[in-house]
Backbone bond lengths (Angstrom), bond angles and torsions (degrees), N, CA, C in turn:
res aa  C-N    CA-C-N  psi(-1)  N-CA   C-N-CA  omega(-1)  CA-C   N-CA-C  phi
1 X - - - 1.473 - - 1.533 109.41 -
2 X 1.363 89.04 142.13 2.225 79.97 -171.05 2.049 87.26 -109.71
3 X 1.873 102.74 127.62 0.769 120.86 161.55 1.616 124.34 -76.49
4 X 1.527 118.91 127.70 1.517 115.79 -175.90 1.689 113.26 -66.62
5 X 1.011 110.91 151.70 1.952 105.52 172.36 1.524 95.87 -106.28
6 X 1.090 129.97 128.91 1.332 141.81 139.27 1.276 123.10 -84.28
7 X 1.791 134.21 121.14 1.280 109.26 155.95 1.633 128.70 -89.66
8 X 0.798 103.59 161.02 1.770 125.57 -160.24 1.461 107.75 -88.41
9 X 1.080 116.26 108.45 1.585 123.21 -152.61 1.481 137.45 46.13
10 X 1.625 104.28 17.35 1.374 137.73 176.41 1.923 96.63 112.82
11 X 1.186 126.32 -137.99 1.346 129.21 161.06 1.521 116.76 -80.68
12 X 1.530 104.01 59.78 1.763 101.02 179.11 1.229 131.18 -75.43
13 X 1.623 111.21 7.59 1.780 120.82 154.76 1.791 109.11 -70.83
14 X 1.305 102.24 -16.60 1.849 106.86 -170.24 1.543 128.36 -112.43
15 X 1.693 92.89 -12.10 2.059 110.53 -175.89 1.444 87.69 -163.06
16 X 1.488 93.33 -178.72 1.332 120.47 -158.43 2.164 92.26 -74.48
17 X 1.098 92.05 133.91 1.724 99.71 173.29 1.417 102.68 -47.24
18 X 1.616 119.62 135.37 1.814 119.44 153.44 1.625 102.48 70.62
19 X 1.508 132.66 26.19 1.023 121.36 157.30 1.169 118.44 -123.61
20 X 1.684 128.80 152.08 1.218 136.35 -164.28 1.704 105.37 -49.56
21 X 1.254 118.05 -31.53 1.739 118.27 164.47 1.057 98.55 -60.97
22 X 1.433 151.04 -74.13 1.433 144.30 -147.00 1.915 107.85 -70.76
23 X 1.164 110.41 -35.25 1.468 110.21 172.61 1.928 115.99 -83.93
24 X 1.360 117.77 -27.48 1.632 110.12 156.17 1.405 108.87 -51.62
25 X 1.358 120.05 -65.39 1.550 128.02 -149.96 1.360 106.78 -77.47
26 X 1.722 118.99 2.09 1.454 133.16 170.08 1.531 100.92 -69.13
27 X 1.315 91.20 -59.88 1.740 108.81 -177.51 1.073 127.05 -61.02
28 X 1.309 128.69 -30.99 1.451 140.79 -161.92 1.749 85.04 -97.29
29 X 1.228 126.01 -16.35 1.708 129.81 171.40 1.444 119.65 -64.74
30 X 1.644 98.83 -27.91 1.842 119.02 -179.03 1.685 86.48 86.98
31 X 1.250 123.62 47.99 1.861 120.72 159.72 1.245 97.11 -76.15
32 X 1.441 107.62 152.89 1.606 121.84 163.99 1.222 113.22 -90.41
33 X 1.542 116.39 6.70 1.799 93.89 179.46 1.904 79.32 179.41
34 X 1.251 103.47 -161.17 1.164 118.42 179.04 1.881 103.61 -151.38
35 X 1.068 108.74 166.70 1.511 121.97 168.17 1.641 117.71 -121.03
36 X 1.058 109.45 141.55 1.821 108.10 -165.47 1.943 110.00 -160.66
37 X 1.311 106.88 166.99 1.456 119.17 -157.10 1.751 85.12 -122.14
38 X 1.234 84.75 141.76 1.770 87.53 154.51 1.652 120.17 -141.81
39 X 1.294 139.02 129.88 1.223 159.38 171.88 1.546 119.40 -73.54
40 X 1.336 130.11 172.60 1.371 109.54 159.56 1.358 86.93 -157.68
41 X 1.835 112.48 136.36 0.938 149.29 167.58 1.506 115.33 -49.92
42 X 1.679 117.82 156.86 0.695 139.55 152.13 2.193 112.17 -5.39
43 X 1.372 109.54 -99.22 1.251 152.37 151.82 1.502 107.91 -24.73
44 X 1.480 129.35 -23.10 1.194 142.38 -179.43 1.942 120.59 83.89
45 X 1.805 94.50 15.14 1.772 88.47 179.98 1.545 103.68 -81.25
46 X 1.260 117.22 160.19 0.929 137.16 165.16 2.212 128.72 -53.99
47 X 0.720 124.43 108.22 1.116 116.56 -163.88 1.742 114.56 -125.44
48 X 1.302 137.21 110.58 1.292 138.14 159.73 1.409 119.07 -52.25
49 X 1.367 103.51 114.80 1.802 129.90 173.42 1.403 105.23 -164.91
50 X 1.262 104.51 150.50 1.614 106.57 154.62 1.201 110.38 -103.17
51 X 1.217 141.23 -8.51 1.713 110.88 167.65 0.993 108.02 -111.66
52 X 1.441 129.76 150.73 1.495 128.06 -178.55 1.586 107.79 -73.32
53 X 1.469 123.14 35.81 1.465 128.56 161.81 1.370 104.09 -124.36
54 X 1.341 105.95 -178.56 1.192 114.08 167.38 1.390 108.43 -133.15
55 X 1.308 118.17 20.05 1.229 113.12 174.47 1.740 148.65 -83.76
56 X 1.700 83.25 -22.30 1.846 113.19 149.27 1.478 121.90 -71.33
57 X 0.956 106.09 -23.35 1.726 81.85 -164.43 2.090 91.37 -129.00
58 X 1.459 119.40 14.04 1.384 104.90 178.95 1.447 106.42 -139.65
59 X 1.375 131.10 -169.96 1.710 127.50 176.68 1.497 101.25 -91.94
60 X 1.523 130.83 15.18 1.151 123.73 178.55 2.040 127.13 -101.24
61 X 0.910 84.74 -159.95 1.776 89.83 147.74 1.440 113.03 160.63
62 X 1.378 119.13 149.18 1.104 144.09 -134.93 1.615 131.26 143.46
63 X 1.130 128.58 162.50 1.414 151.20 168.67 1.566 110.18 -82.34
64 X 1.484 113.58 105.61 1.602 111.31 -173.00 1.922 92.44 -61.95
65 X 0.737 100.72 -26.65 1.913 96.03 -171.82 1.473 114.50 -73.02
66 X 1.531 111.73 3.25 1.310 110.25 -173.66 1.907 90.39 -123.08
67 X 0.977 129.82 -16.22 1.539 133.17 -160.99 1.470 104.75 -99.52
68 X 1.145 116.02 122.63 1.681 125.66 168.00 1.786 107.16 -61.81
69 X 1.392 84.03 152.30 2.079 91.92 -171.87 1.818 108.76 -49.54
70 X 1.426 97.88 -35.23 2.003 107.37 -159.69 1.751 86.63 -85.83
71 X 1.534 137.52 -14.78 1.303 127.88 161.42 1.765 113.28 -73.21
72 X 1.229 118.89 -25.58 1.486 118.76 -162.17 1.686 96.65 -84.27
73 X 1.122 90.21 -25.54 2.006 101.12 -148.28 2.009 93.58 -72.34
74 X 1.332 96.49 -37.23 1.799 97.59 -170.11 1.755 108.92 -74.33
75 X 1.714 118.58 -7.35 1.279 137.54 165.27 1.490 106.20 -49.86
76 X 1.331 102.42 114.47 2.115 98.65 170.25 1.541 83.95 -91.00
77 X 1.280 103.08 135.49 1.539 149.76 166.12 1.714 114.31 -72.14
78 X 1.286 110.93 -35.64 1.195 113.60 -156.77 1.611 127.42 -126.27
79 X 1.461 118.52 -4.09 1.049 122.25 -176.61 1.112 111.34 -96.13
80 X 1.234 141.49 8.88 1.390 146.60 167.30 1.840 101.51 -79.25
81 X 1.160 93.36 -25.07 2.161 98.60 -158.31 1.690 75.95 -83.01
82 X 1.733 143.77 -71.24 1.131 144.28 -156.62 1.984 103.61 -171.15
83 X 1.381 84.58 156.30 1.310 87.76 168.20 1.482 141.07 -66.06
84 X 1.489 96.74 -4.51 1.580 107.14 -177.03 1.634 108.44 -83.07
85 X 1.214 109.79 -15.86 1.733 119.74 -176.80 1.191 100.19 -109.01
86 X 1.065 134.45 12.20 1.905 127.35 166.96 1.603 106.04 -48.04
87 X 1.201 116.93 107.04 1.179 129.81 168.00 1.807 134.47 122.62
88 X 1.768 84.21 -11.66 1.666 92.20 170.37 1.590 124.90 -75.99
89 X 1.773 95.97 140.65 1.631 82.01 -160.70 1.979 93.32 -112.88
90 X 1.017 87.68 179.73 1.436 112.48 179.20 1.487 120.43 -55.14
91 X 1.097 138.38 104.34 1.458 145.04 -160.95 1.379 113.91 -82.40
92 X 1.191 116.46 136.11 1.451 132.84 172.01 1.753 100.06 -77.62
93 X 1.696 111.60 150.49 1.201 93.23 169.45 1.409 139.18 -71.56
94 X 1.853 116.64 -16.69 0.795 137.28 -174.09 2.130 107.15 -65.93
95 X 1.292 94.99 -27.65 1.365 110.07 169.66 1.986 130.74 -69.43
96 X 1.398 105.35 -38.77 1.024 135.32 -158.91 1.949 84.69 -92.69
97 X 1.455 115.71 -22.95 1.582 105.93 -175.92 1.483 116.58 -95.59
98 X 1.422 90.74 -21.00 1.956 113.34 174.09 1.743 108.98 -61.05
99 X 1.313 99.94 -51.94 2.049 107.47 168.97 1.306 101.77 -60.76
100 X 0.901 132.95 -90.36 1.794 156.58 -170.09 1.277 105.92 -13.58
101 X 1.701 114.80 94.90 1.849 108.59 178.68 1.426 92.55 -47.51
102 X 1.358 102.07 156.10 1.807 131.70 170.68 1.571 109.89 -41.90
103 X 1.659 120.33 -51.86 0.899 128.27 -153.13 1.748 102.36 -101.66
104 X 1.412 110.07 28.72 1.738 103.40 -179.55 1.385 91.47 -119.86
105 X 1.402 92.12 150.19 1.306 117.84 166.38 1.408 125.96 -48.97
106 X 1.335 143.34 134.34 1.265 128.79 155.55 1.253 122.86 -130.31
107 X 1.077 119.81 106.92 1.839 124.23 167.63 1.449 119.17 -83.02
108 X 1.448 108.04 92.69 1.513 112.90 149.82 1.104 121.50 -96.32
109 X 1.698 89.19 138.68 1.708 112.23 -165.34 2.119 95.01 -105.10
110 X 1.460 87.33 157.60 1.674 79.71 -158.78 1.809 89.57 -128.24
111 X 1.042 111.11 92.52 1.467 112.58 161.73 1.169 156.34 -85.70
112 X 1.656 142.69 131.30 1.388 104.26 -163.10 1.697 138.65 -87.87
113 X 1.024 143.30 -173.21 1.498 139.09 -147.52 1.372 108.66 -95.21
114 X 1.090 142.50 -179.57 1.187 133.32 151.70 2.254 135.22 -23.40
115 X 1.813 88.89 -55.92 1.354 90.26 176.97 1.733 96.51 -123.34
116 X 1.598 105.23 73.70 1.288 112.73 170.11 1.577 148.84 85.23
117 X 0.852 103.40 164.46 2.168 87.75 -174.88 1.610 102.75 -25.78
118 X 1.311 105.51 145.50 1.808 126.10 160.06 1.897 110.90 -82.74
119 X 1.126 113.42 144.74 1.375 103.86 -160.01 2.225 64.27 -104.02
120 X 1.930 127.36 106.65 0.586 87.94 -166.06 1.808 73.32 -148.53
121 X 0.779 115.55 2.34 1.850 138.39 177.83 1.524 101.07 -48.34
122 X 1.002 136.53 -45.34 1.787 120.85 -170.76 1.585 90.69 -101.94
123 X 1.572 130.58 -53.69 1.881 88.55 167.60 1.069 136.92 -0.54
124 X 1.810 84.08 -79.26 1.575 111.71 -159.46 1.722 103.59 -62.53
125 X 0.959 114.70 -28.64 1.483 109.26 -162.12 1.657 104.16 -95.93
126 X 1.478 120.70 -11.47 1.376 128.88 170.25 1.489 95.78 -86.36
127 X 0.961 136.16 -39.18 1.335 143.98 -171.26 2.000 110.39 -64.50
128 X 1.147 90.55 -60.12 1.754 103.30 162.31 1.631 123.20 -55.05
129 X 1.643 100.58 -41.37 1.737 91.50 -165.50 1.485 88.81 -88.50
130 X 1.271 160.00 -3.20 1.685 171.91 -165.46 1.185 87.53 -102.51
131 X 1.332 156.23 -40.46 1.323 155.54 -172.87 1.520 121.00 -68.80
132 X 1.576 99.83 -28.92 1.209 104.77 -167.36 1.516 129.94 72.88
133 X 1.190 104.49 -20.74 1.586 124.82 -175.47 1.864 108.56 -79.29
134 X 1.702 126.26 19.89 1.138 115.35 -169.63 1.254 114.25 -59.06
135 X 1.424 131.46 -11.92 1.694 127.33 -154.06 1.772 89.35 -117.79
136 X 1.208 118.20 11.60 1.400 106.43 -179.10 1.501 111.31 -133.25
137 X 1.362 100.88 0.77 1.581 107.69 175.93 1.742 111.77 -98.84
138 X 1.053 120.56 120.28 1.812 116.20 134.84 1.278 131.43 -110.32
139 X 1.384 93.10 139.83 1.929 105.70 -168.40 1.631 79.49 -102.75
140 X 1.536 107.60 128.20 1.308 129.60 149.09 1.808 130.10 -115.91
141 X 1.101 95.67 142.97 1.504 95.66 -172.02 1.918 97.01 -151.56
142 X 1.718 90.93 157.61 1.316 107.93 178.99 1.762 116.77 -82.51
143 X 1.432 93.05 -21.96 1.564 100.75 -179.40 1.377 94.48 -98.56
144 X 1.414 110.12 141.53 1.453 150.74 -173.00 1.575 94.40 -80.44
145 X 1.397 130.48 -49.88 1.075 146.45 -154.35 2.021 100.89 -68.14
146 X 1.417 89.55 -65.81 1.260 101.50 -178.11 2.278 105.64 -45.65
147 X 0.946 81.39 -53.78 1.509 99.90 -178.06 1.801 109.24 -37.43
148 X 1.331 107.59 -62.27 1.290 132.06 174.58 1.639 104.08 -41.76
149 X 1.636 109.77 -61.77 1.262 100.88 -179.68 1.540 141.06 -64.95
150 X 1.813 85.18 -26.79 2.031 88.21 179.39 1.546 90.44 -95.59
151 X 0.982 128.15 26.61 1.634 117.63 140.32 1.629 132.21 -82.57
152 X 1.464 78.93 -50.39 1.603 94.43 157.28 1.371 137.46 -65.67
153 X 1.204 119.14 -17.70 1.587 135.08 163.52 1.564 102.37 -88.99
154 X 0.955 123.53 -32.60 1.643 104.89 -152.27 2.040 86.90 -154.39
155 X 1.612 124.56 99.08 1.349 114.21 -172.60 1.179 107.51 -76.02
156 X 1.335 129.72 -22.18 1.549 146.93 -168.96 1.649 122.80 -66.11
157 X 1.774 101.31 -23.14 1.427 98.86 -167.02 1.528 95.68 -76.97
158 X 1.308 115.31 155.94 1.395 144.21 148.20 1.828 123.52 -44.86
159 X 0.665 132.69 92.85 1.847 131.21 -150.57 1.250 94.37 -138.80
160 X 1.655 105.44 128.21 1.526 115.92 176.44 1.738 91.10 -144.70
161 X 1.399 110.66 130.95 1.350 147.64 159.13 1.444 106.51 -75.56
162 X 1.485 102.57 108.80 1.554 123.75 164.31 1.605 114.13 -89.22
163 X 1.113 97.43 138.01 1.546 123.19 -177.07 1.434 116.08 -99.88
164 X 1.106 123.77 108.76 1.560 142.87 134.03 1.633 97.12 -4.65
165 X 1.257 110.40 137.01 1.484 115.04 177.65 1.819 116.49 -80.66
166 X 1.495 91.15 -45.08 1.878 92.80 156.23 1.038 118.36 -80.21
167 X 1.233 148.17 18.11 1.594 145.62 162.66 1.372 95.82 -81.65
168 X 1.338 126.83 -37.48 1.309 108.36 -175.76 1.150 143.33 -85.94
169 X 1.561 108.75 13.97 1.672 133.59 157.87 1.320 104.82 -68.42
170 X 1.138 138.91 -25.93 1.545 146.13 177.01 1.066 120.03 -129.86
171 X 1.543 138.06 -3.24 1.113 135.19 128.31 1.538 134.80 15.12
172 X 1.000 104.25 89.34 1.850 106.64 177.87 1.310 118.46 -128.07
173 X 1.591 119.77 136.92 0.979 121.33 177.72 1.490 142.11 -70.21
174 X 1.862 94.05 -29.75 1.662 112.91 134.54 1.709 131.32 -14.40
175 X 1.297 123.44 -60.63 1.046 123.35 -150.07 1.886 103.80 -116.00
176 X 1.701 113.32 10.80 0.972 113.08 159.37 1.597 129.96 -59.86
177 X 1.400 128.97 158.57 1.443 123.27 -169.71 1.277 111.07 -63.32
178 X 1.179 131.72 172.87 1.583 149.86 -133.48 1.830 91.45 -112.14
179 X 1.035 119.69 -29.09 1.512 130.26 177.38 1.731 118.41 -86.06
180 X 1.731 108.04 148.42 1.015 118.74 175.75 1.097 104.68 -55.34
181 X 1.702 106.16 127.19 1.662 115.26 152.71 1.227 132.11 -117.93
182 X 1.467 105.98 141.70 1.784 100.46 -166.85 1.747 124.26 -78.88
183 X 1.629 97.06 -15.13 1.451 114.75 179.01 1.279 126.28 167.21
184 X 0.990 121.06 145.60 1.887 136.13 -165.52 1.667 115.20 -83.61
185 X 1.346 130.58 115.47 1.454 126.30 -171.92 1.646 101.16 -107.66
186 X 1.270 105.64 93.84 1.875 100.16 168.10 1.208 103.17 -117.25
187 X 1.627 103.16 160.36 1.235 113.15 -176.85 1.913 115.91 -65.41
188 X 1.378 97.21 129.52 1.683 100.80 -171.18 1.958 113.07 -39.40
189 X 1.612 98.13 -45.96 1.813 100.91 -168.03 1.849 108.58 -67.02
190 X 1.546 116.29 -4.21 1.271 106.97 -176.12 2.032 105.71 -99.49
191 X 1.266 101.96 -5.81 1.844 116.74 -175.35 1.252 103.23 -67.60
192 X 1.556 127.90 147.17 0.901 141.87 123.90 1.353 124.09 -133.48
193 X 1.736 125.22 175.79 1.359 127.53 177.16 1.320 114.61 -22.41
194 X 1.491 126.58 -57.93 1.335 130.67 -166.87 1.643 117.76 -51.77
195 X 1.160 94.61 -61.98 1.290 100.68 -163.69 1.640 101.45 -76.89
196 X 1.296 123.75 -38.49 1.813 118.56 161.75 1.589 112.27 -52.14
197 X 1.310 144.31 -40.10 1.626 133.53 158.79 1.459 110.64 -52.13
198 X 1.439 119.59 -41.79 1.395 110.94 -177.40 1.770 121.63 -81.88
199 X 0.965 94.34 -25.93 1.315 93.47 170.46 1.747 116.67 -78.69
200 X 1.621 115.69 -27.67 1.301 104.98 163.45 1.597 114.28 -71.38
201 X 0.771 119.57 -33.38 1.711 129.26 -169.69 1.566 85.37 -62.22
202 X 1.192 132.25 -44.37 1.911 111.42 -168.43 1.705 78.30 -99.16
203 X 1.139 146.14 95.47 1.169 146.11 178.52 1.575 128.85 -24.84
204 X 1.367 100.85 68.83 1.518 98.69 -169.29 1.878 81.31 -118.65
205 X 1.230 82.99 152.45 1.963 103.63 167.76 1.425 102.32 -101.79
206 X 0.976 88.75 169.45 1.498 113.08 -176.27 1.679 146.55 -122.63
207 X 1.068 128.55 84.73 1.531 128.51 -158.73 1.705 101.57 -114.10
208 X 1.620 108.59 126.13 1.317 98.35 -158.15 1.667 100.56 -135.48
209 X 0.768 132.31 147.82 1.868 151.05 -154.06 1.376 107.52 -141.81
210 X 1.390 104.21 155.97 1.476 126.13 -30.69 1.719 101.35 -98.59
211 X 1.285 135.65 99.97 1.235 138.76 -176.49 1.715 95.55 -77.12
212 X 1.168 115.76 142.31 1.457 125.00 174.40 1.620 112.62 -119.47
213 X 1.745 94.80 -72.38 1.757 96.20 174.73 1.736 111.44 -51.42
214 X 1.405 80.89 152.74 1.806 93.44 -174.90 1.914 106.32 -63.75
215 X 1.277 105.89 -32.96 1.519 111.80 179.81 0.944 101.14 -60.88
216 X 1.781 136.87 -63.27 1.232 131.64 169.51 1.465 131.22 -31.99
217 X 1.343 100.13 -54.54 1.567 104.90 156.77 1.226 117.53 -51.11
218 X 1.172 132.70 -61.07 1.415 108.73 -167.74 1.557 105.12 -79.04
219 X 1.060 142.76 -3.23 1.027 138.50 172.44 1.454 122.72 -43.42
220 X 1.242 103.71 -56.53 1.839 154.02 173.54 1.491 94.22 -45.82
221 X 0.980 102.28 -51.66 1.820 127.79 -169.65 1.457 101.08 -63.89
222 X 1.537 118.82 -47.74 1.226 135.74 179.17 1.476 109.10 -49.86
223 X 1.361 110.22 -57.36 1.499 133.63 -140.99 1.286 93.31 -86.09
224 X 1.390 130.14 -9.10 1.637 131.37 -173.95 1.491 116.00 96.35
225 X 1.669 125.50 -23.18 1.342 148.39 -145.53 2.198 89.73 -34.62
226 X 0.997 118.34 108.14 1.499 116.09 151.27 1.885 119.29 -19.79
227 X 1.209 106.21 -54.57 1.315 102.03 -166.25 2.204 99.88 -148.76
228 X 1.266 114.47 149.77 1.699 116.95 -174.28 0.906 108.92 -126.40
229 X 1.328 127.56 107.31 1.534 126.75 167.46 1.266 137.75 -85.79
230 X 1.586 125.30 93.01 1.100 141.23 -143.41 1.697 110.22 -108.10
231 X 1.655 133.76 125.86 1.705 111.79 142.88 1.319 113.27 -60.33
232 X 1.430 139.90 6.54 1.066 131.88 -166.06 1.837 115.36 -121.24
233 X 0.887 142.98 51.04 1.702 132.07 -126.94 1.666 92.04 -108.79
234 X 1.301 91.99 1.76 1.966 109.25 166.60 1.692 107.08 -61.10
235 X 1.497 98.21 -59.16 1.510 101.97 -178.60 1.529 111.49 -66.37
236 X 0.682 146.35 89.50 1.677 149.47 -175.06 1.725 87.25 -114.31
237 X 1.447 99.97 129.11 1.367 93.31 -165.52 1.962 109.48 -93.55
């Protein structure tokens, strides 16, 4: 079975996490997809980060949920990672789909803001079916909730529920949400055989984070994993 490589905020072992550098140099790696965060602005656009600040990963600081798009955009992205990226800024998703050959994967993960879920489900899901890209996207998220809703807006999207690494000591397949899911994201070091047969047997795929070492990777590789989420998408084993 050929496992997909995704990189994990594009190649964020190699550029700045979530910037249009870190998702080229994914690609130019031969990744099958990438993995990514999305935020929502001020104004309600869509915006790539993983923390609902901008104060880790840009020269600013602030609450992306409080900042208008033309405030985020003048944010360098990249000079914190090295001097060779002084000046990359923070990508809209609509941006991040313009790079992205047709045929790659993309997992956006949808997290919530500072004071709670983003009311951000028909965007995102107008944003996806306008893309054309519906059969190549999964939106993953840790909240169940969120999940529930862009099902309910949109039955078509692709939705995979990520797992807590200690959830999966108690982990049951029982008590998953009431909605179609396209696939299960646990952390790679808590997997083994068992629980990868059982989860194919109720037909769930599998995309698993964040393996780095190449052993790890192929490990993943071993285990059957559907899809590997790597900062490293260099090591393709």
């Amino acid at each position: 079975m050929h496992s997909l490589i995704l990189g994990h905020r594009g190649a964020s072992g190699h550029a700045p996490e979530n910037t249009l550098a870190s998702f080229r140099l994914a690609f130019q790696y031969g990744a099958d997809g990438v993995e990514f965060d999305v935020h929502v602005s001020k104004e309600g656009a869509l915006v790539v980060c993983h923390d609902p600040r901008v104060d880790r990963t840009t020269d600013g600081s602030g609450e992306i949920r409080a900042m208008n798009l033309s405030q985020i955009k003048k944010l360098d992205a990249g000079s914190w990672y090295g001097k060779d990226f002084t000046g990359e800024r923070m990508p809209t998703l609509q941006e991040v789909f313009a790079i992205a050959p047709f045929e790659s994967i993309l997992n956006i993960e949808v997290k919530k803001g500072v004071h709670g879920l983003y009311p951000l489900e028909k965007p995102l899901a107008s944003a996806i079916l306008s893309s054309g890209r519906l059969n190549q996207i999964i939106v993953s998220s840790f909240e169940t909730k969120y999940l529930i809703n862009l099902h309910q807006v949109c039955p078509q999207l692709r939705l995979g529920l990520l797992i807590h690494p200690e959830e999966l000591f108690s982990f049951s397949f029982d008590t998953l949400p009431s909605i179609p899911l396209y696939s299960l994201h646990p952390y790679f070091a808590f997997l083994n055989e068992e629980w990868v047969k059982k989860a194919r047997q109720k037909g769930y795929r599998i995309f698993t984070w964040t393996a780095n070492d190449k052993k790890d990777i192929e490990y993943c590789v071993h285990l059957g994993c559907d899809g590997i989420i790597t900062n490293y998408p260099d090591r393709r084993p």
